[in-house]
N, C-alpha and C positions, 0 to 999 in steps of 0.2 A: 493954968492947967488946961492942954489939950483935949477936948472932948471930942468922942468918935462919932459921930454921925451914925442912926439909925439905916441899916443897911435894906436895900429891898428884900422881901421875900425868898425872890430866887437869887440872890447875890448871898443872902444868908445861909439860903440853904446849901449849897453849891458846896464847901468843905465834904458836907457829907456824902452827894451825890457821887464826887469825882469818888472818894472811898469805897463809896460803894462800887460803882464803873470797875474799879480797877482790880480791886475785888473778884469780884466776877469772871474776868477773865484767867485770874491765877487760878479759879476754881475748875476752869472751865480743863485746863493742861494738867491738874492734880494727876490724873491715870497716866501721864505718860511720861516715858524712859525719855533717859535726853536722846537715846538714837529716835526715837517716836517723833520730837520736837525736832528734830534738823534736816528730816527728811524731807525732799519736794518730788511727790508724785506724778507732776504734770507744771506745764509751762503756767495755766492759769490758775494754780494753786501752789499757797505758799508754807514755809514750816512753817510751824507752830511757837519754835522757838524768833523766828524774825517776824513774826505778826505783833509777839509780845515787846520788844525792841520797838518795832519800827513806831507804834503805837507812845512807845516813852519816846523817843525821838520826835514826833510832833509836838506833846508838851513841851521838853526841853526847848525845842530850836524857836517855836513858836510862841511859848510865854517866856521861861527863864532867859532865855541867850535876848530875847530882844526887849525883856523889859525888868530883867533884874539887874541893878548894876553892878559889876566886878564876879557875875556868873561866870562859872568855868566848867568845861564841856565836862564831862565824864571820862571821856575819853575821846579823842581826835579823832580817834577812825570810823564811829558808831555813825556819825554823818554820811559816809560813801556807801556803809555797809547796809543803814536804814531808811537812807530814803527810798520813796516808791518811784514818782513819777513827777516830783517837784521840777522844772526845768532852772526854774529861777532859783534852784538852790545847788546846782553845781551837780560837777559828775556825782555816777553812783553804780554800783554795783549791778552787774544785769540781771535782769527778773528771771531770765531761764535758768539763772544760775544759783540763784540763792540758798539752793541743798545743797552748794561748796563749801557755805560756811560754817565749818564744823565746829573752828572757833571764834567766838567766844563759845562758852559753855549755856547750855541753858541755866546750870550757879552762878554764870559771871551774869547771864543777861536778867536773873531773878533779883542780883544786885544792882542793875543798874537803874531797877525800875522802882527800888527801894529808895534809893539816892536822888531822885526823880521827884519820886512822891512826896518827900521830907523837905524836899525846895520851894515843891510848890505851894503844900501846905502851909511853910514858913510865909513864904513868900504871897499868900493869896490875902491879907486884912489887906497890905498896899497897892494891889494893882490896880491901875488904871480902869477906867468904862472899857476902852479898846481891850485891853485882854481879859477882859469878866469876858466879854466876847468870844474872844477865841478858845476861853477853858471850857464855853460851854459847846462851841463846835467841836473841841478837844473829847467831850465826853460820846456826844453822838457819832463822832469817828470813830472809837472803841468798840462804840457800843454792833457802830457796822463791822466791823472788825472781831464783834466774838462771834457773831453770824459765818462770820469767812471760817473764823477759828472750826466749829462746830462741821460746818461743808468740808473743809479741806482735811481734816481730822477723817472723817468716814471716807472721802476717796483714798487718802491713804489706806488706810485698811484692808481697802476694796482692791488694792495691788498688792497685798499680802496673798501669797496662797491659803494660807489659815483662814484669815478670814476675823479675826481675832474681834470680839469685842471691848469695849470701854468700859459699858458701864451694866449691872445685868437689868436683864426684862421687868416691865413694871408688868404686873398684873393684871390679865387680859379678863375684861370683864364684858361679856357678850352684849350686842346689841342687837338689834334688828338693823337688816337692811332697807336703807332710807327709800320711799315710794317713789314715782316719777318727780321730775324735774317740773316745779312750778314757775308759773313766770313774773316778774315783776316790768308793769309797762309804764315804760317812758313816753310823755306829751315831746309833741313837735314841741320848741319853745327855745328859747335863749337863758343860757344859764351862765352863773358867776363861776369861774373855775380857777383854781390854786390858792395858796395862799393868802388869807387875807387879813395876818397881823394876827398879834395878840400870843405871843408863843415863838418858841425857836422853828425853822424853816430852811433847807437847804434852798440855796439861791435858786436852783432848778425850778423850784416850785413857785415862782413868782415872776413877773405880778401877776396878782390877782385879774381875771380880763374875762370877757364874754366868751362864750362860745357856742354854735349852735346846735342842738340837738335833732335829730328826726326821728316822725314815730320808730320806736323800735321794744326790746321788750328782753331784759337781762335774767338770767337764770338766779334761781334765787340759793343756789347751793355749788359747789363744785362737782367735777366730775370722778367719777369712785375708781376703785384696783376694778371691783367685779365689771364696771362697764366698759374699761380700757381692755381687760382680760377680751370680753366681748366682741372691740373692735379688732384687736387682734384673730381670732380667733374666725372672723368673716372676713379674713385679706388683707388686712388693714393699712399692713407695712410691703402690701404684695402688691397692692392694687394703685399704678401713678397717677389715674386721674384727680385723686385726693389731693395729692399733691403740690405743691410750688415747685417749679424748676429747680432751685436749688437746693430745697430741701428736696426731692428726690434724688438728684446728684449725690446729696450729702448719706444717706441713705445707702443706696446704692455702694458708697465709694466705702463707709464705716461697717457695714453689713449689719444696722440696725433691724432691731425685729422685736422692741421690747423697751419699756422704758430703762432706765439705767438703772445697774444694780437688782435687775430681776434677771431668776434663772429659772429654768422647767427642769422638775426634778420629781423623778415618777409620777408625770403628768399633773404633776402640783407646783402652780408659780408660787417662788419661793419671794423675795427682798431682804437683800442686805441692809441693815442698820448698826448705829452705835451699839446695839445690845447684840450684835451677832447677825447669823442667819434664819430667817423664820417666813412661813408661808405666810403670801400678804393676806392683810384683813381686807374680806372687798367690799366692805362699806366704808373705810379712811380715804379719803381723799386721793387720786392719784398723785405723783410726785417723783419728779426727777426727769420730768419730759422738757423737751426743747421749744422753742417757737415752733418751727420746722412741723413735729409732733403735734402741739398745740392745734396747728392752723388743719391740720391734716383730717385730725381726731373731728374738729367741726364742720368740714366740709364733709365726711361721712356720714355727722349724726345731722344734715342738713341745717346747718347752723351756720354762727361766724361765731368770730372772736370779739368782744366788746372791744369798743375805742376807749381807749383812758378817760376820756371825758365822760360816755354814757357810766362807766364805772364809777366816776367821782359821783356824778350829780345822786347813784342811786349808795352808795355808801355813807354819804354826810352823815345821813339821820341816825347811823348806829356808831355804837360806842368802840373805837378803836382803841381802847385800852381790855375789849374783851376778845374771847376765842382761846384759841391753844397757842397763848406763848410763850417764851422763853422768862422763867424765874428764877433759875437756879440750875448749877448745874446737876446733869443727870439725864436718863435717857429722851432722847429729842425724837419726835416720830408725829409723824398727823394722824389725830384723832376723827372719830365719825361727829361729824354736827349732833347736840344734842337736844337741842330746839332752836325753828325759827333760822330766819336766814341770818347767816354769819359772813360776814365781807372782811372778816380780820381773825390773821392767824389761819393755824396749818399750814396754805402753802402761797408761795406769791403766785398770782393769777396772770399767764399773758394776757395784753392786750395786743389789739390788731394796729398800735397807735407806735409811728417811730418816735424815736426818743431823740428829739429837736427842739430848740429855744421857743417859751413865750412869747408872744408882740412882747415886742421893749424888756424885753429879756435883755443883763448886764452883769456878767462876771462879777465878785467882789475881789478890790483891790487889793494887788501885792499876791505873792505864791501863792495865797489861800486861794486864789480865783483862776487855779487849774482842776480846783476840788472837782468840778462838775463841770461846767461850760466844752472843756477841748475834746469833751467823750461823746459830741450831739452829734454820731456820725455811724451811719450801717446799726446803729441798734434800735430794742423794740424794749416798751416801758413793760412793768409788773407793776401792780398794785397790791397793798392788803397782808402787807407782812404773814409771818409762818413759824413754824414753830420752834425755829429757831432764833427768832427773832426776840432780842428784848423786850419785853413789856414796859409799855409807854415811849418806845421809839416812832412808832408809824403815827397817822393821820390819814383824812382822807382823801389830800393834797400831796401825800407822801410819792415820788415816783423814783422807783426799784429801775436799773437797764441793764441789758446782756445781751450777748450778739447771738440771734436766730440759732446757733447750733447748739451753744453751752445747755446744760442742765444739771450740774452738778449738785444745783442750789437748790431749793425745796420747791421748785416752780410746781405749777398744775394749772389747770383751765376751767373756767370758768364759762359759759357759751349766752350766747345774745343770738338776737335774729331780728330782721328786719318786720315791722307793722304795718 
């Protein structure tokens, strides 16, 4: 009689996690029509109904098709239609175009992700160590993927005239507006930075290496609607000296004057969200600014922008499974900190740090090692997940990138300043 070997921990737990993962994201698309799901707003955001696809398509291609035997595809064409940006896995459908694809249905693509799931669940007491691997990069893909979900979902919206919400308003419970900006200071010193084992890790984050700090001194809160309002309100988006070259260009060429998704309406800035349109709260976190924006916002309030490094070294010590994030679906929005300084959740934080390889930094072998490495170029890192963000996705090795203009995503700034 075959006896099964004592499973590890997280190789045990893992059935239920991917259920859950997967879960989550069908929860996340419940409010919307299949015209909702097919539609692509913009070049850098995708539907709702090929997020959900393309996402069973990496389980499929990457566990079933390469380690079950006599697997057979779902269908032959879901390959061209979902992958993203694999090169090693053949043509594919262009990303500007993916609101072409009307069909499949978002029923056929809720079946395919059924047929998906019941393979790999079948399929998961025998796999290999290599693919316990890949199911569980499988999950932390999704799980970035119901983040896209969540962002690309609200700019949709946001090209609706209506203006329509998703999900209604939670319950606005007054606070007070948070006191000045405290500071947390950093020793000149040498510090251990990225990953350093013991947990899953996107390759980006490793190795583990030195790096050196100078006095400096990180804000210990982000920066608010009411103080963004503020720098608006003294020039902010008028005045170039603030500015980088290109974000003024950029500026200038878009006729920015406001973070994304705010409007002035009887002299009350408003913000769009999942729950509709509503005057912002200006003690929440700003959100929805650019790099560009970022760098701008601190060279006004005589600041900078932390380097991802001064960021890690002062985030370790707190718990990255706390703050405002993502557990369910339902309205997604950054809340006001309610004690003590928070480095995780609400909103990702630029930093002033490009988003470039470790010393002895190395792709992982085979397609998977497009994931990250071929994207170390023109972008700037985020830290500190938001509240869009899964809970128990981030760390404080975790590194977020977006190219200096984008902000669709829940960014906001955080400010540092030299000691």
């Amino acid at each position: 009689m075959r006896t099964t070997p004592r499973l590890a921990p997280a190789v045990s737990e893992l059935p239920q996690r991917f259920a859950k993962v997967r879960a989550l994201s069908e929860a996340l698309v419940a409010p919307l029509s299949d015209a909702d799901a097919t539609v692509q707003s913009m070049e850098d955001a995708s539907p709702a109904k090929w997020h959900l696809a393309h996402t069973s398509w990496f389980f499929e291609t990457f566990i079933l098709r390469d380690f079950v035997g006599g697997y057979l595809l779902h269908d032959e064409r879901f390959p061209f239609l979902f992958n993203s940006y694999y090169e090693g896995e053949g043509q594919r459908h262009s990303r500007a175009r993916r609101g072409m694809v009307t069909r499949p249905s978002l029923a056929e693509v809720m079946a395919y992700r059924a047929h998906v799931d019941a393979a790999i669940l079948a399929a998961l007491p025998d796999l290999p160590a290599a693919a316990i691997e890949l199911m569980t990069l499988g999950c932390h893909h999704e799980e970035q993927h119901q983040e896209l979900l969540i962002t690309d979902m609200l700019h949709l919206m946001s090209e609706n005239p209506i203006e329509p919400a998703i999900w209604p308003a939670r319950r606005k419970i007054p606070v007070e507006m948070p006191g000045p900006i405290g500071w947390i200071q950093g020793d000149a010193e040498v510090t251990e930075i990225g990953h350093g084992g013991g947990g899953f890790a996107f390759d980006c984050e490793e190795p583990r290496h030195a790096a050196l700090l100078s006095p400096h001194a990180i804000a210990d809160r982000t920066i608010t609607n009411g103080e963004w309002a503020a720098f608006i309100a003294d020039g902010g988006y008028a005045e170039p000296r603030h500015w980088l070259s290109d974000g003024w260009a950029w500026v200038k060429a878009q006729g920015i004057a406001a973070p994304l998704y705010w409007d002035r309406q009887n002299d009350v800035w408003t913000r769009l969200g999942l729950d509709g349109r509503r005057p912002i709260d200006p003690a929440a976190p700003v959100t929805h600014v650019s790099f560009y924006e970022a760098d701008a916002y601190a060279s006004w309030a005589g600041a900078r922008l932390p380097t991802e490094f001064e960021w890690e070294a002062a985030a370790a010590a707190h718990d990255p499974n706390g703050g405002n994030q993502l557990d369910k679906a339902g309205p997604v929005e950054p809340r006001p900190a309610s004690e003590g300084p928070a480095f995780f959740g609400d909103v990702w934080e630029w930093t002033g740090s490009a988003y470039r390889p470790y010393p002895s930094f190395r792709p992982a072998a085979g397609a998977v090692g497009e994931y990250n490495g071929k994207f170390m170029s023109g972008q700037f890192v985020l830290r500190g997940g938001s509240c869009a963000t899964p809970r128990g996705h981030v760390r404080a090795s975790y590194r977020n990138f977006f190219y200096p203009h984008q902000r669709w995503q829940f960014t906001g700034v955080r400010l540092a300043k030299d000691v």
